[in-house]
PDB file with SEQRES, HELIX, SHEET and CRYST1 records, atoms N, CA, C and O in Angstrom:
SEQRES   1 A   77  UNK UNK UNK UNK UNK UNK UNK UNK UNK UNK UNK UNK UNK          
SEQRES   2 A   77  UNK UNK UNK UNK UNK UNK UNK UNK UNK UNK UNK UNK UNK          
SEQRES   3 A   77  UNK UNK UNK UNK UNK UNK UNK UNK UNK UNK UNK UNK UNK          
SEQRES   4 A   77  UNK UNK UNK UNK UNK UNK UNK UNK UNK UNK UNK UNK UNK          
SEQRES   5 A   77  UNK UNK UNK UNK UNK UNK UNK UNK UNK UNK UNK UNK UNK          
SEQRES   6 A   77  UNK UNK UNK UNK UNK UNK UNK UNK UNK UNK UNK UNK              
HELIX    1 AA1 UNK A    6  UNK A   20  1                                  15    
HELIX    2 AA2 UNK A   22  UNK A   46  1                                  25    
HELIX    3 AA3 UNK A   74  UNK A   76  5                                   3    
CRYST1    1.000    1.000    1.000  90.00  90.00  90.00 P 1           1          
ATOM      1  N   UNK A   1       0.853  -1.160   0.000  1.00  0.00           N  
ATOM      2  CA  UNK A   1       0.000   0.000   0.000  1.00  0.00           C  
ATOM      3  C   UNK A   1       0.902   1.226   0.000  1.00  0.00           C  
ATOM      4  O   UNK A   1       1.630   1.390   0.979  1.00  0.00           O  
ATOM      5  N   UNK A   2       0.925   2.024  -0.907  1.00  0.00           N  
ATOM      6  CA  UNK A   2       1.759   3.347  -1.526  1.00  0.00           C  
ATOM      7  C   UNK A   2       1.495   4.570  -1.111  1.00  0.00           C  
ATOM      8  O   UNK A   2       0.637   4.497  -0.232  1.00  0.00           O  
ATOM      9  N   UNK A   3       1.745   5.426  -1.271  1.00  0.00           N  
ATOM     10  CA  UNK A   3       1.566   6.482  -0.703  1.00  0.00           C  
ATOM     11  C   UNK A   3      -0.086   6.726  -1.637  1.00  0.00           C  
ATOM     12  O   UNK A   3      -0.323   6.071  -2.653  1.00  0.00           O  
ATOM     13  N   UNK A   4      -1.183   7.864  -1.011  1.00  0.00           N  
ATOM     14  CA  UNK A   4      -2.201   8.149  -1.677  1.00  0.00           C  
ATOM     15  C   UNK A   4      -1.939   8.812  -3.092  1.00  0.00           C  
ATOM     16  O   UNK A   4      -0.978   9.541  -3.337  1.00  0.00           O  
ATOM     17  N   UNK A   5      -2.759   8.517  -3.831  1.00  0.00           N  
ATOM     18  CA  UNK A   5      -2.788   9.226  -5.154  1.00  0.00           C  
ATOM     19  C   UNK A   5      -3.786  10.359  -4.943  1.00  0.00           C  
ATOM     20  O   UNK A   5      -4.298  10.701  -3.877  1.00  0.00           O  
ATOM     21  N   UNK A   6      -3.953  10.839  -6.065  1.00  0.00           N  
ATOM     22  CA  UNK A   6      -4.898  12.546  -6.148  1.00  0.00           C  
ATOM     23  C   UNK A   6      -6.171  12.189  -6.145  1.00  0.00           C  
ATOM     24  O   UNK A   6      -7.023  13.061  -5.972  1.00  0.00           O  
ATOM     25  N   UNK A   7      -6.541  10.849  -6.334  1.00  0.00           N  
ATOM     26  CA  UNK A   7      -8.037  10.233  -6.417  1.00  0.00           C  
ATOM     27  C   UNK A   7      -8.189  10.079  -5.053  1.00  0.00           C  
ATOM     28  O   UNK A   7      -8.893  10.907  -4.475  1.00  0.00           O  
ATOM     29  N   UNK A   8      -7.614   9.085  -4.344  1.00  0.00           N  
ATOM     30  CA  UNK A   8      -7.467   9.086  -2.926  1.00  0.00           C  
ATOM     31  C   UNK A   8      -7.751  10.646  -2.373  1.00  0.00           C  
ATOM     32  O   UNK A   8      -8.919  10.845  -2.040  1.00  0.00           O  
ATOM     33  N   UNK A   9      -6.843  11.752  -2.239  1.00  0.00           N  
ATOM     34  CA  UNK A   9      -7.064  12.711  -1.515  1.00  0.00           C  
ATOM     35  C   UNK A   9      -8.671  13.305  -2.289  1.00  0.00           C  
ATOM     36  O   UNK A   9      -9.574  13.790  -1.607  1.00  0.00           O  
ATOM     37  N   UNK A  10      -8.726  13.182  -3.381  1.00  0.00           N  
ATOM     38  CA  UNK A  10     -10.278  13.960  -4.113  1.00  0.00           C  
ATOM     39  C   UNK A  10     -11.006  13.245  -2.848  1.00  0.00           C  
ATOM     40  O   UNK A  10     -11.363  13.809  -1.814  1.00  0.00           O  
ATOM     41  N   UNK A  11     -11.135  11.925  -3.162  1.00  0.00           N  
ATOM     42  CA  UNK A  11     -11.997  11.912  -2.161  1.00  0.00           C  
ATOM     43  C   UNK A  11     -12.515  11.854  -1.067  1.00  0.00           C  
ATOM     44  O   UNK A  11     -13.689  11.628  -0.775  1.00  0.00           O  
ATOM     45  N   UNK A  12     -11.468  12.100  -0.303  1.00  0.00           N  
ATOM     46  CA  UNK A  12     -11.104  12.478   1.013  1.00  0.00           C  
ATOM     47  C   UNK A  12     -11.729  13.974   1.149  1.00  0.00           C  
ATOM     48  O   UNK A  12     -12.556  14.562   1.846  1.00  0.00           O  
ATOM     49  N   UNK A  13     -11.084  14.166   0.363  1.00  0.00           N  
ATOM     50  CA  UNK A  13     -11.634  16.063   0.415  1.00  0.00           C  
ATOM     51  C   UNK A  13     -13.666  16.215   0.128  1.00  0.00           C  
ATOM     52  O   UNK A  13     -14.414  17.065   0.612  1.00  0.00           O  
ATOM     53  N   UNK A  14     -13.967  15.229  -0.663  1.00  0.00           N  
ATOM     54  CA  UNK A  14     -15.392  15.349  -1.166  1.00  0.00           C  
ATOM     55  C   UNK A  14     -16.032  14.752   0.381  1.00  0.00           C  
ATOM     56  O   UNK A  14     -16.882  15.516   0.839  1.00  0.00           O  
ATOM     57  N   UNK A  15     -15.831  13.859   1.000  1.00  0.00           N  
ATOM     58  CA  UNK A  15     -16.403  13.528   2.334  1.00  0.00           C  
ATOM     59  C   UNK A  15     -16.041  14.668   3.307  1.00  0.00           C  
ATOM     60  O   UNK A  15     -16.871  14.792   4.208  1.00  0.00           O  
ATOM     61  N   UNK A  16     -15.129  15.428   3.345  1.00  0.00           N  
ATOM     62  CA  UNK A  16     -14.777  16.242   4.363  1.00  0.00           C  
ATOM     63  C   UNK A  16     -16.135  17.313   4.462  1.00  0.00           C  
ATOM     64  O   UNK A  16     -17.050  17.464   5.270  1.00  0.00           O  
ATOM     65  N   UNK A  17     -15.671  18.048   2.999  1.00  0.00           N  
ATOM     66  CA  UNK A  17     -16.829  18.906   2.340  1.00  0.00           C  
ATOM     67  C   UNK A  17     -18.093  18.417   2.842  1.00  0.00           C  
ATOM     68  O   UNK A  17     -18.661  19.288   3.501  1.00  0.00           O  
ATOM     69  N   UNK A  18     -18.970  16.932   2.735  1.00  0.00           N  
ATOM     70  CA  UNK A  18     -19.799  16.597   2.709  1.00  0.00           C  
ATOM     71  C   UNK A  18     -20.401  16.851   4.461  1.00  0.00           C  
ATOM     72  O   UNK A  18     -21.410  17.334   4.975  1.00  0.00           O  
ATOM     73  N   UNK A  19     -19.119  16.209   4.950  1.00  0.00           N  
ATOM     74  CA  UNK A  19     -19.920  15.968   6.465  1.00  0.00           C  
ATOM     75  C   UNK A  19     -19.750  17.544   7.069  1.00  0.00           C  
ATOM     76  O   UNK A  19     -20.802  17.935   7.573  1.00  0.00           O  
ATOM     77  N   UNK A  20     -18.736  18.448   7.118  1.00  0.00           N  
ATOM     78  CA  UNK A  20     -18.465  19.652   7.398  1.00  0.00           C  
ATOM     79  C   UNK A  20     -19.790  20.766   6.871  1.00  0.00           C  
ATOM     80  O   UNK A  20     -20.608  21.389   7.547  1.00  0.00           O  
ATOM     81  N   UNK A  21     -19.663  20.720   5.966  1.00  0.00           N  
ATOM     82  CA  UNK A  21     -19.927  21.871   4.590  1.00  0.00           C  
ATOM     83  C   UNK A  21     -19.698  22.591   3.966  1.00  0.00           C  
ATOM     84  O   UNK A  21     -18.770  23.021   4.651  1.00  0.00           O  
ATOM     85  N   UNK A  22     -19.704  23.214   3.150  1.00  0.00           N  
ATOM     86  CA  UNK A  22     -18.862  24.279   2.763  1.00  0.00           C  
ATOM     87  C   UNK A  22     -18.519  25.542   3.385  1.00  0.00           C  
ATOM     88  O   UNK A  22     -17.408  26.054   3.521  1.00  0.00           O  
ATOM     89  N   UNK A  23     -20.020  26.088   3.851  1.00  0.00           N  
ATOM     90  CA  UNK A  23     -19.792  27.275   4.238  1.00  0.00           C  
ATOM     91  C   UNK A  23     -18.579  27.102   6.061  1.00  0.00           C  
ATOM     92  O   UNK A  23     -17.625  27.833   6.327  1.00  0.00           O  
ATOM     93  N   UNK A  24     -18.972  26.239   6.710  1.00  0.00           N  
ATOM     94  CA  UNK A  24     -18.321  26.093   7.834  1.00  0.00           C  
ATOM     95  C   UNK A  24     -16.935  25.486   7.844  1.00  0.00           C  
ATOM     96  O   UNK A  24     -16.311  25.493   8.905  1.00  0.00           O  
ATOM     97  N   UNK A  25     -16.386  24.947   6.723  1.00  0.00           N  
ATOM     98  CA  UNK A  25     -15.124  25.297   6.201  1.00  0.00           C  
ATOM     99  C   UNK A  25     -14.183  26.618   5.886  1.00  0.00           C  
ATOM    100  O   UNK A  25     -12.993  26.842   6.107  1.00  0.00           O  
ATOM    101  N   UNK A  26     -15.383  27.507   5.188  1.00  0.00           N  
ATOM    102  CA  UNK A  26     -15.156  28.633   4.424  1.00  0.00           C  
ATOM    103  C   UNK A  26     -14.774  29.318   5.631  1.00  0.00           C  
ATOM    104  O   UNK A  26     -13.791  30.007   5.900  1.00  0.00           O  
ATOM    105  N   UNK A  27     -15.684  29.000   6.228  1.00  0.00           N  
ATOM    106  CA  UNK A  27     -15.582  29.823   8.284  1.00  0.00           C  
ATOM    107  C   UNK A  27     -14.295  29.610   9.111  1.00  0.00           C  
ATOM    108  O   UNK A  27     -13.680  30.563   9.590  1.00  0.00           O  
ATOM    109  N   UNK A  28     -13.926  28.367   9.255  1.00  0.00           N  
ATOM    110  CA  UNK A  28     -12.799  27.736   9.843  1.00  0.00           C  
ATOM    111  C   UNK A  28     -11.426  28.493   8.666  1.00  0.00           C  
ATOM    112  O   UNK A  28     -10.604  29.164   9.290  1.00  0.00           O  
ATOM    113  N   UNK A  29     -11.220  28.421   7.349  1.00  0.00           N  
ATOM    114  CA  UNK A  29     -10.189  29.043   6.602  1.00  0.00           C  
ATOM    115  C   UNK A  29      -9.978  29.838   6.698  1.00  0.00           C  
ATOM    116  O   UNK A  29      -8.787  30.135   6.786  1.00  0.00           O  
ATOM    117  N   UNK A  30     -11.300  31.122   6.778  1.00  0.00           N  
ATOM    118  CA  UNK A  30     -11.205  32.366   7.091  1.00  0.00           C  
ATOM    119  C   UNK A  30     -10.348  32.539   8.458  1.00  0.00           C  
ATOM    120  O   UNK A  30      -9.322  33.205   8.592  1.00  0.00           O  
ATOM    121  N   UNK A  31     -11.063  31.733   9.488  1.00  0.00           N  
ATOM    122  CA  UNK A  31     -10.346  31.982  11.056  1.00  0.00           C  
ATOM    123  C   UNK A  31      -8.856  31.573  11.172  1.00  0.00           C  
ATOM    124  O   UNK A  31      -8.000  32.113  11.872  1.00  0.00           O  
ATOM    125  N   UNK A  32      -8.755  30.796  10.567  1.00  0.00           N  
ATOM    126  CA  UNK A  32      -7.096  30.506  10.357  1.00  0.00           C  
ATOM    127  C   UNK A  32      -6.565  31.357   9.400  1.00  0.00           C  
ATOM    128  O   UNK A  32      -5.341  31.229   9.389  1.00  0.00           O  
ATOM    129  N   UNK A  33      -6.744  31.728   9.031  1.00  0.00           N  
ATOM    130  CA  UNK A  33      -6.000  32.768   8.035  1.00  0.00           C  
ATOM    131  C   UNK A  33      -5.906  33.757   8.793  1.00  0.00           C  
ATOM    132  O   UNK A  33      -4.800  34.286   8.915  1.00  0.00           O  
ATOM    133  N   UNK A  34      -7.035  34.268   9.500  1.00  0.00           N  
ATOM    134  CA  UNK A  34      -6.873  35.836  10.504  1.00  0.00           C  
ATOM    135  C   UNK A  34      -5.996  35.189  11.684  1.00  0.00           C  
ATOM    136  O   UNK A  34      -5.193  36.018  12.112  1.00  0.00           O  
ATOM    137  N   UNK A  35      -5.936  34.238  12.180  1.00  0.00           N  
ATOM    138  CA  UNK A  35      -4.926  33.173  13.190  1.00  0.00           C  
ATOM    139  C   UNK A  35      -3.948  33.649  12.496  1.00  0.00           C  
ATOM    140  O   UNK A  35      -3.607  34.639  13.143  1.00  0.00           O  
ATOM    141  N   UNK A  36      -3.094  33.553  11.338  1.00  0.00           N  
ATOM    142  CA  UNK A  36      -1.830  33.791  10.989  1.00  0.00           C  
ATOM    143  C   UNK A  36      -1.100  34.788  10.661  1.00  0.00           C  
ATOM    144  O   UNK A  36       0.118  34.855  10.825  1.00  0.00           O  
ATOM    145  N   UNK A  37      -2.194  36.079   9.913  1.00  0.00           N  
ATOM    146  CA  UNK A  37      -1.902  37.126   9.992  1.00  0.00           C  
ATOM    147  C   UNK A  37      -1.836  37.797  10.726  1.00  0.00           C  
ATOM    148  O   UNK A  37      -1.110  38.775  10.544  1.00  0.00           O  
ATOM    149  N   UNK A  38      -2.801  37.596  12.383  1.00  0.00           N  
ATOM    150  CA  UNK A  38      -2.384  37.913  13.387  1.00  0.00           C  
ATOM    151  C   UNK A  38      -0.902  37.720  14.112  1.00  0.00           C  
ATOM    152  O   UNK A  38      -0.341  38.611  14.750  1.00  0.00           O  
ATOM    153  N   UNK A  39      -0.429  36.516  13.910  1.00  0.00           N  
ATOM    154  CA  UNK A  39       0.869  36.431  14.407  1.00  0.00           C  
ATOM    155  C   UNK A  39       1.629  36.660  13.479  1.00  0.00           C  
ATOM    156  O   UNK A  39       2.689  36.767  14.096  1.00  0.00           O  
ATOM    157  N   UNK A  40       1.898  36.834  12.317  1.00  0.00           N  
ATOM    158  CA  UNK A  40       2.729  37.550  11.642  1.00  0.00           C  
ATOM    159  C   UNK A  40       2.601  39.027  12.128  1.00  0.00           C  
ATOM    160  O   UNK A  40       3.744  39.347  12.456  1.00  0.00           O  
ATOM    161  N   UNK A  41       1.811  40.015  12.318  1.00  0.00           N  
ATOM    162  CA  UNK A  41       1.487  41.133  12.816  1.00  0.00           C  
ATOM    163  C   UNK A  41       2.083  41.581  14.087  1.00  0.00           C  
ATOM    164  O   UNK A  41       2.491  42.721  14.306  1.00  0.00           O  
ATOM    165  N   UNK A  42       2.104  40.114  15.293  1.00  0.00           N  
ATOM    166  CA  UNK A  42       2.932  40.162  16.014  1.00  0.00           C  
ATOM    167  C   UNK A  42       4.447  39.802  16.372  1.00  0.00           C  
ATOM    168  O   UNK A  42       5.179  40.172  17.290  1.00  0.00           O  
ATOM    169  N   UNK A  43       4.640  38.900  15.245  1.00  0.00           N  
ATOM    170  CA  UNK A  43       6.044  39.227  14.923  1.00  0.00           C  
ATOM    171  C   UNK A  43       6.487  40.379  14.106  1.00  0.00           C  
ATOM    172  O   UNK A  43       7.075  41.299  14.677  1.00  0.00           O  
ATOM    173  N   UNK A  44       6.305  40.421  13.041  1.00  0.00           N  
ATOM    174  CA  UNK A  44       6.796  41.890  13.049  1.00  0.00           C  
ATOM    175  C   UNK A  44       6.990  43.089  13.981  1.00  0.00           C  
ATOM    176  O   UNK A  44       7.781  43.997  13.723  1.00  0.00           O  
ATOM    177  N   UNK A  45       5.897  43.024  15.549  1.00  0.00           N  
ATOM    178  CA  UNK A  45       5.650  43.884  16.430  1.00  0.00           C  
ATOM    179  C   UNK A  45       7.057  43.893  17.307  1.00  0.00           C  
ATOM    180  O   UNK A  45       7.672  44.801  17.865  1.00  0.00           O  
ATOM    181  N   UNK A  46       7.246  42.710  17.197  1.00  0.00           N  
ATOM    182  CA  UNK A  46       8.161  42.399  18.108  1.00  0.00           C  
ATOM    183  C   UNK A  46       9.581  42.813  17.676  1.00  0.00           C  
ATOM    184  O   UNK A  46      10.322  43.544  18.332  1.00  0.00           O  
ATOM    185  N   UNK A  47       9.882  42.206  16.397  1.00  0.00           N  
ATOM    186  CA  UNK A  47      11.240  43.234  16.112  1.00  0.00           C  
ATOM    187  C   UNK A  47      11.091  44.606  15.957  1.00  0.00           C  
ATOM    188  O   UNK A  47      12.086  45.194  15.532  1.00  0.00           O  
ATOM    189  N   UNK A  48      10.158  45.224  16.181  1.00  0.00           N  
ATOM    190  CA  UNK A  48      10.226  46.887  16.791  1.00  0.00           C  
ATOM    191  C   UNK A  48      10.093  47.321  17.990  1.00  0.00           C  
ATOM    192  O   UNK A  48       8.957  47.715  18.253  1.00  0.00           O  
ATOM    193  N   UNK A  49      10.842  47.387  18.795  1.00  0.00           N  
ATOM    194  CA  UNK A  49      10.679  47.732  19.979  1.00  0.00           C  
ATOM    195  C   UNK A  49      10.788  48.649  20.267  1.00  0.00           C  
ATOM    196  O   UNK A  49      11.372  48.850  21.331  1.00  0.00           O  
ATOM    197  N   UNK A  50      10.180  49.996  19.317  1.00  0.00           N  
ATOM    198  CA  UNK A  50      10.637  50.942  19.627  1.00  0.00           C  
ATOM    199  C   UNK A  50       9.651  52.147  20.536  1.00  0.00           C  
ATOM    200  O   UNK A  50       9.922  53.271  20.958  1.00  0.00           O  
ATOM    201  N   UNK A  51       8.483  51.350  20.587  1.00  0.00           N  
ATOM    202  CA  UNK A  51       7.300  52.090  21.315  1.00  0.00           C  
ATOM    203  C   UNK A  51       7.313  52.514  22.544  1.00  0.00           C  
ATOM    204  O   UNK A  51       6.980  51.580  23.275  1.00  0.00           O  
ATOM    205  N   UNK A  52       7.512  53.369  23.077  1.00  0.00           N  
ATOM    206  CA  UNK A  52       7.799  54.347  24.502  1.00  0.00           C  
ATOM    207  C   UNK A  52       6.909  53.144  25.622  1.00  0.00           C  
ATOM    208  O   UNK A  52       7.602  52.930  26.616  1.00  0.00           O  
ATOM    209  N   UNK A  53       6.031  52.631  25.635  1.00  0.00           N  
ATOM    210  CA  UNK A  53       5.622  51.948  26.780  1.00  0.00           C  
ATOM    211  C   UNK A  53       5.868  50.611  26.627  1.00  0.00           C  
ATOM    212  O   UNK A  53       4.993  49.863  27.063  1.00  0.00           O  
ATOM    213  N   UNK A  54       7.243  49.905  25.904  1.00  0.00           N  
ATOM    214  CA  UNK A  54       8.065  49.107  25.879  1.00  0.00           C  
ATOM    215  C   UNK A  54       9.214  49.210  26.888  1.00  0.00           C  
ATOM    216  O   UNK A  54      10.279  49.814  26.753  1.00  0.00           O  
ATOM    217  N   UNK A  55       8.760  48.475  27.954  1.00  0.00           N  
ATOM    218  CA  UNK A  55      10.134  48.934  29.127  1.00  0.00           C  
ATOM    219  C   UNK A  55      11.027  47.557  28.670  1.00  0.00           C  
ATOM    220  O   UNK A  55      10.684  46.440  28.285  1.00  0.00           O  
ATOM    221  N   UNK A  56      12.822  48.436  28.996  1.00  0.00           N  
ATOM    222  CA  UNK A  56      13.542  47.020  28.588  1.00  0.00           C  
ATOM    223  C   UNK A  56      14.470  47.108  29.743  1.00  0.00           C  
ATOM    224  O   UNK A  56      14.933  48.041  30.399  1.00  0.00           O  
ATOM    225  N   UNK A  57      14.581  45.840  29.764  1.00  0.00           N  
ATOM    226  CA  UNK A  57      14.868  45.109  31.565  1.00  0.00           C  
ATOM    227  C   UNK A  57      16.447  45.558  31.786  1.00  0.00           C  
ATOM    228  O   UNK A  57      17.147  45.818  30.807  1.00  0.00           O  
ATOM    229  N   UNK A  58      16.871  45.619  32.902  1.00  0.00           N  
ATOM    230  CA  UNK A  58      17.963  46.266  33.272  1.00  0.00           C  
ATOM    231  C   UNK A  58      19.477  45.558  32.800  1.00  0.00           C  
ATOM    232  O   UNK A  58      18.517  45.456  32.036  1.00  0.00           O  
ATOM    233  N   UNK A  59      20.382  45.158  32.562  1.00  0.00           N  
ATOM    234  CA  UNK A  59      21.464  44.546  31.969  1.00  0.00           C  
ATOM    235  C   UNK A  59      21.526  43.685  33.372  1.00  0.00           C  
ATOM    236  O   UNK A  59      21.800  42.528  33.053  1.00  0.00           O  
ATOM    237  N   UNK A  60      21.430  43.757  34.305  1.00  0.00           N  
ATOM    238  CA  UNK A  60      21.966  42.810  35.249  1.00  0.00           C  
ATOM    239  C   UNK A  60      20.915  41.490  35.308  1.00  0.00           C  
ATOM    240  O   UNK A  60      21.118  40.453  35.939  1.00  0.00           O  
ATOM    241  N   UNK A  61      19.682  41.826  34.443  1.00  0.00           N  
ATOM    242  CA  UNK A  61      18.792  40.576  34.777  1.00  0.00           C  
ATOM    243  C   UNK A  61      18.035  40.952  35.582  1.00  0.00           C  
ATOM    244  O   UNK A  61      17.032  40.295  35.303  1.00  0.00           O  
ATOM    245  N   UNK A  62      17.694  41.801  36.737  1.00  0.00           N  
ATOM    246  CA  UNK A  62      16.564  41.703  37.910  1.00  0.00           C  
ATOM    247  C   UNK A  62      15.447  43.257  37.554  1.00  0.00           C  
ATOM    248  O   UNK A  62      15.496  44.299  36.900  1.00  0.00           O  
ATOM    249  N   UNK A  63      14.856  42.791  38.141  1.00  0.00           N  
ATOM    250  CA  UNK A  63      13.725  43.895  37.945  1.00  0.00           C  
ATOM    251  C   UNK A  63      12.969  44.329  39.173  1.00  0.00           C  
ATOM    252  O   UNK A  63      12.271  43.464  39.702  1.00  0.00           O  
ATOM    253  N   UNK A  64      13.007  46.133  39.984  1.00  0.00           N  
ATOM    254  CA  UNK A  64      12.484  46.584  40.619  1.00  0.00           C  
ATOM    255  C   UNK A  64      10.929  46.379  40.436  1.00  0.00           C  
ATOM    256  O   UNK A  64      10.200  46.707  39.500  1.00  0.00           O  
ATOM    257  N   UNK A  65      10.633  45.695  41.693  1.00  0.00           N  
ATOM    258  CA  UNK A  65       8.725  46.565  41.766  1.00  0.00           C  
ATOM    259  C   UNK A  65       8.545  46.482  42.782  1.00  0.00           C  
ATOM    260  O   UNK A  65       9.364  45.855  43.454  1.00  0.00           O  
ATOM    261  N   UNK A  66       7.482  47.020  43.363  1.00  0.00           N  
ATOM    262  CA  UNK A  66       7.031  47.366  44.563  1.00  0.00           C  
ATOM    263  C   UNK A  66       5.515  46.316  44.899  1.00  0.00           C  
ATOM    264  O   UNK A  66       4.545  45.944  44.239  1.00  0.00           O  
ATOM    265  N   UNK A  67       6.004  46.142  46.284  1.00  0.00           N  
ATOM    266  CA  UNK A  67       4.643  45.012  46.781  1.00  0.00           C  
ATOM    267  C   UNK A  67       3.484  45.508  47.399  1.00  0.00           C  
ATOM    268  O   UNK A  67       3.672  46.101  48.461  1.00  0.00           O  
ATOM    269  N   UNK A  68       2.166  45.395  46.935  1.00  0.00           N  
ATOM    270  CA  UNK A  68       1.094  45.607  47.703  1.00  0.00           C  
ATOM    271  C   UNK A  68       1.068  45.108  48.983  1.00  0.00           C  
ATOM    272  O   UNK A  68       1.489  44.076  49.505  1.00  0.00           O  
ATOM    273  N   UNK A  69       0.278  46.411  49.500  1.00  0.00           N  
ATOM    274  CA  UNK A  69      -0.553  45.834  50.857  1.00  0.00           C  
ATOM    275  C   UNK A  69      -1.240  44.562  50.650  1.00  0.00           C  
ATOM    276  O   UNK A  69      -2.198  44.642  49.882  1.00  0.00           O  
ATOM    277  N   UNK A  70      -0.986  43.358  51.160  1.00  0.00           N  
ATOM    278  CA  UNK A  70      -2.431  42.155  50.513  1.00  0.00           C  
ATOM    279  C   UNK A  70      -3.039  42.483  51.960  1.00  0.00           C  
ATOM    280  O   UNK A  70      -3.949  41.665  52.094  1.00  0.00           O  
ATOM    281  N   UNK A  71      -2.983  43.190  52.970  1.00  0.00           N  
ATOM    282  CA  UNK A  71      -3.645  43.356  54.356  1.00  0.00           C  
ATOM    283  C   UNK A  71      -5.239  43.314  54.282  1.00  0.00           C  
ATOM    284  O   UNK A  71      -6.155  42.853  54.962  1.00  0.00           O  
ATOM    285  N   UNK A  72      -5.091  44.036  53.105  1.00  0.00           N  
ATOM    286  CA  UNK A  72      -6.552  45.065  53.011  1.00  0.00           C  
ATOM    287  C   UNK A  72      -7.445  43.922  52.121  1.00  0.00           C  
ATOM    288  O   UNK A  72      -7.091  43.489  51.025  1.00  0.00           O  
ATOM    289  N   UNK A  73      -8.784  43.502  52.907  1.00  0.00           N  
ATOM    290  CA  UNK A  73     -10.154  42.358  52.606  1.00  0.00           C  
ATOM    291  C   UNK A  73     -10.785  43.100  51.167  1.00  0.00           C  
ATOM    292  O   UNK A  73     -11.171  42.392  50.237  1.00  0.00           O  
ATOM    293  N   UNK A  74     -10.816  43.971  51.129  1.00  0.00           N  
ATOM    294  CA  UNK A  74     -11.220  44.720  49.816  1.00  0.00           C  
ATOM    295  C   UNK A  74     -10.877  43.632  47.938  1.00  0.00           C  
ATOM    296  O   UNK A  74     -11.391  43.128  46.939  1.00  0.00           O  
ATOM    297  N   UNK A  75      -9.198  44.017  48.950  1.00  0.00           N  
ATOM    298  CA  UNK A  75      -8.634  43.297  47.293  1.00  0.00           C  
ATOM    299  C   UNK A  75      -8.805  41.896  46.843  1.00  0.00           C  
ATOM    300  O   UNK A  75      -8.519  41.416  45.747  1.00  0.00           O  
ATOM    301  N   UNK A  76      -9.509  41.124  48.254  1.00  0.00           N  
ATOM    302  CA  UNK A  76      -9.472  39.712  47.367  1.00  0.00           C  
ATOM    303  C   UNK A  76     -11.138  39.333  47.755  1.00  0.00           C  
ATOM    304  O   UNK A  76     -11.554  38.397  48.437  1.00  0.00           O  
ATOM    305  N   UNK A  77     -12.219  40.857  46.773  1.00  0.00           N  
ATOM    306  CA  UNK A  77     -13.425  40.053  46.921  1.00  0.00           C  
ATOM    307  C   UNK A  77     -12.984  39.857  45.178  1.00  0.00           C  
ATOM    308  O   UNK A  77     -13.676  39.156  44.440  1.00  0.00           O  
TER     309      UNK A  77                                                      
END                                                                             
């Protein structure tokens, strides 16, 4: 048993179509396609780092922040 031929995949593809449908294919291609151009969008984002509320981390590795009060019943309704 050989690898599939183009008859094989046709009709693979004609049952897919069948049980799916078209239009909810058409739906799923569309969403993957905006899936990829989205992350292409964010790669490209990423080799620019040049946007002012891009903070870049200090050369030694560690990073200042400051700790909340967790005292206060407020913050963990």
């Amino acid at each position: 048993m050989g690898s599939l031929s183009i008859w094989h995949w046709l009709i693979v593809l004609l049952i897919v179509a069948l049980v799916f449908g078209t239009k909810k294919l058409r739906n799923i291609g569309g969403d993957l396609g905006g899936a990829v151009k989205g992350f292409k969008e964010g790669m490209r984002e990423g080799d620019n780092p040049a946007s002012p509320d891009q903070r870049e981390l200090p050369r030694n590795g560690t990073v200042d922040v400051e700790a909340k009060d967790k005292t206060r019943s407020s913050d963990y309704r």
